[in-house]
N, C-alpha and C positions, 0 to 999 in steps of 0.2 A: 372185284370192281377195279375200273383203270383209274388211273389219276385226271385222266376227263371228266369224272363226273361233277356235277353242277352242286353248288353249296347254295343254303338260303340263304336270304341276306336280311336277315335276323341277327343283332348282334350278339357274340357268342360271349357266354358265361367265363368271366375274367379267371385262370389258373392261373400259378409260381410261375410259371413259365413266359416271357416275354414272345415269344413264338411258339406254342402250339403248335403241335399235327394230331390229328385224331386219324388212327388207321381207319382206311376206308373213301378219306376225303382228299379232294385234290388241293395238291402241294398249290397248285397254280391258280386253283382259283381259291384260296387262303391267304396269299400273299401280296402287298403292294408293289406298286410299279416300282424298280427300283431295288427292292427287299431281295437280300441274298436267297438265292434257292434251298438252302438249307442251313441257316444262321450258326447251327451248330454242328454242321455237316463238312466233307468234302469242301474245300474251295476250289473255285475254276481256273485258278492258274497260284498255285500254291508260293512257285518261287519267282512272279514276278519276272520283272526286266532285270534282275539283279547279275544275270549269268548273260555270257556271250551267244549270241546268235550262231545254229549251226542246222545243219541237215537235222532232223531230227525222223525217226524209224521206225514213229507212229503219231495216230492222226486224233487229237482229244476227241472223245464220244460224250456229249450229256445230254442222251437221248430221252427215251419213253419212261419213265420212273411211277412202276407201279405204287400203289398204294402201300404196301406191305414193303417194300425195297425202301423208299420213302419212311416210315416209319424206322424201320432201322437203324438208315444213316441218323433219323434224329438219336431216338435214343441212346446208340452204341457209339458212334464214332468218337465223341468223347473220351469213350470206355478201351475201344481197342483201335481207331482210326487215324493214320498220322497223315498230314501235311509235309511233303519232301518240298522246303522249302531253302533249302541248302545252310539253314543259317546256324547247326552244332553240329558236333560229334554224335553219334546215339550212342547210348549206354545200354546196349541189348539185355542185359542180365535185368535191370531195373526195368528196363520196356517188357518186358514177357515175366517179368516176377519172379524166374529161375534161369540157374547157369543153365539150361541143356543146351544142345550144339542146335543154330541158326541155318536155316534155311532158306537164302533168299530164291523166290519165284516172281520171275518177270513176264508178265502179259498171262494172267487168267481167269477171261472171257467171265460168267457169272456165277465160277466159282467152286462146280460140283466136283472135279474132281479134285481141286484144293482140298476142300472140307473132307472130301473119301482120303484121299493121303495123310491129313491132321489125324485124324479116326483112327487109322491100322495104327500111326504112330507114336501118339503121345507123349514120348520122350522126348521128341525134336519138335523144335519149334518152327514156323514159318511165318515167313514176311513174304507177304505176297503185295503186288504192287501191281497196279493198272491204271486208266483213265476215265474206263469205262463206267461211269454212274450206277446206271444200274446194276451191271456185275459188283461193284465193291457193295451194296445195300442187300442186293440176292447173298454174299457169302457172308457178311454182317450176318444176317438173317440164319443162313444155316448152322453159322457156329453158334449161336445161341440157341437154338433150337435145339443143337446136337449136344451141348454143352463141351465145345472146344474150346478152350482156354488158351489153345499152343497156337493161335489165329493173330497177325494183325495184319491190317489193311494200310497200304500205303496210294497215296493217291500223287500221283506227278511224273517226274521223268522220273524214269531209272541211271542214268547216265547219274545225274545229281546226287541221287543217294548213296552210289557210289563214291562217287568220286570224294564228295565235302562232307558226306554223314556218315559213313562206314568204315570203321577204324581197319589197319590192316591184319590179314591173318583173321579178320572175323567171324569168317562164315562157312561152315561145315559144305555147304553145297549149295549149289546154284540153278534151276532150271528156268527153262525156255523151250514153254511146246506152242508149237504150234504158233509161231510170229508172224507177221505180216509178211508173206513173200516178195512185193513189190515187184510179178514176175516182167514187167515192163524193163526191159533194158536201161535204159534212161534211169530208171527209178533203182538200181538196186544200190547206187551207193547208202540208201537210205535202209538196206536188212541190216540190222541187228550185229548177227554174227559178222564181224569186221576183227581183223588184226587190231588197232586202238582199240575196240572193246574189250578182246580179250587180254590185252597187257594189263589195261585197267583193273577187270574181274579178279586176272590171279593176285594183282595186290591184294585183295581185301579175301581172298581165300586163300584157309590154311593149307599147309601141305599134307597132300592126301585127300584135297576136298575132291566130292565129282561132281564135274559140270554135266546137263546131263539136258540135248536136245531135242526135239521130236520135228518132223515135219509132216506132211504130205504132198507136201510141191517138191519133185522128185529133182527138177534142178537147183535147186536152193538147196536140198542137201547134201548133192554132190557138192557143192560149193562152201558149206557148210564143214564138209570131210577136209579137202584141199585147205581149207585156212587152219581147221583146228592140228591138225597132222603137221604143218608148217611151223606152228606156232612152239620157239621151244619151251613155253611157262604148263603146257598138257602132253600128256601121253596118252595114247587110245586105251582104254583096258582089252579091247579085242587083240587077241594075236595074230592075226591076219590083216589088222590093220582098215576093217571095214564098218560097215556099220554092225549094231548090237540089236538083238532080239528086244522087243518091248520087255522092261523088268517088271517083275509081280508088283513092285511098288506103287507103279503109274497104270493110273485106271483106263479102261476104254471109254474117252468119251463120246456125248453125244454128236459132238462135232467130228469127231473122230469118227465114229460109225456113220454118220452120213459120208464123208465121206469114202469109206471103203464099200459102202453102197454104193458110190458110182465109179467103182474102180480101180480109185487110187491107192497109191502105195504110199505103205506110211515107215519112213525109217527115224530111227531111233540111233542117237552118237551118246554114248557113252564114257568121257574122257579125265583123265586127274589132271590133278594140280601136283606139278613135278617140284620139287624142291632139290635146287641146285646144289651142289659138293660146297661152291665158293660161296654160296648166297647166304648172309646169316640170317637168321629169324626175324622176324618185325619185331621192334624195337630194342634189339640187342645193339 
């Protein structure tokens, strides 16, 4: 059932809970005008006017929120869902409940091959991060289903968590599949993969972490090659200097197979975090 469906208007039997969801029932028609969309959920703009105005390299989504995705963000977000709200440091080890090595993931859609990579891995934890409503509530949903524990959801910029909440040298790896390509000329100062983003990234990654991109918009990745190849904070792992075979680690998604259903090509950059002769460690 979608979150359209019609509720009585009977009034409902008072629970602990100052806002209720019952699965099943619409978020929208349960709540007052005014009433945050999910009181204990996701917020719709986590860090506020607090940060400077800038291009930003994607577009917030708080779309269709089924019933079951809905439920979720109630229940869970509490449990495993953060607000990148720029205003601490995170203490990863305390946020995930053990030291293993961090994984942050930026932009993934609702979720399924997140949850497939958590699965094979359980050693390594990930932070996944998007805007997408429903996608953060669908992989809520699936790590608890699947009993993932190495899960959590970040909802806001990514830009911000780096920069103000991610200490440096913190993060084992970083991926980015399948980002907005922006194939509009005009629009590409707003992809992702940018020189400033990458100076940024390798602070907060240790040396030795891989960054590790995916496309299907074949000019974005050549673009994507050119800037990371330029950049001297990574080195390709290819020794040719080109793109990398899809790794067994990263699943086929569905988005992914439609698109090679109609043709397209999908590459895959595989690149480290170089650590320089002169450079000392973060916080030496």
């Amino acid at each position: 059932m979608s979150d359209s469906a019609n509720t009585t208007p009977e009034t409902p039997t008072p629970t602990p809970h100052p806002h209720p969801h019952t699965p099943g029932v619409s978020v929208r028609g349960t709540r007052a005008k005014g009433e945050p969309r999910f009181p204990d959920g996701p917020k719709a703009d986590p860090a506020g006017s607090h940060f400077e105005r800038r291009i930003r390299s994607f577009q917030p989504r708080r779309s269709r929120v089924t019933a079951g995705q809905a439920d979720a963000l109630q229940r869970l977000w509490p449990k495993w869902g953060l607000d990148i709200d720029g205003s601490r440091t995170l203490d990863l080890p305390e946020l995930f409940g053990n030291d293993n090595p961090v994984v942050l993931e930026i932009g993934f859609g609702m979720g399924e091959a997140t949850a497939q990579m958590a699965a094979a891995d359980p050693g390594t934890n990930i932070l996944a991060v998007d805007v997408h409503t429903p996608g953060q509530g669908n992989l809520l949903n699936l790590a608890d289903r699947n009993g993932l524990s190495n899960i959590r959801v970040g909802n806001g910029d990514a830009i911000i968590l780096l920069r103000e909440m991610l200490a440096p040298d913190s993060l084992s790896g970083l991926r980015v599949y399948f980002p907005d390509p922006w194939p509009k000329k005009r629009h590409h100062k707003r992809r992702i993969i940018q020189p400033d983003f990458l100076t940024l990234a390798a602070t907060r990654l240790g040396p030795g972490a891989l960054l590790h991109c995916a496309t299907d918009w074949e000019p974005y990745a050549e673009q994507m090659l050119d800037v990371l190849t330029a950049h001297p904070d990574f080195e390709n792992t290819q020794a040719d200097g080109g793109f990398a075979p899809r790794p067994d680690f990263r699943p086929l998604t569905r988005f992914e197979g439609q698109g090679l259903d109609k043709g397209h090509v999908v590459n895959d950059l595989l690149f480290r975090r170089v650590q320089h002769v002169d450079q000392p460690p973060a916080g030496a």
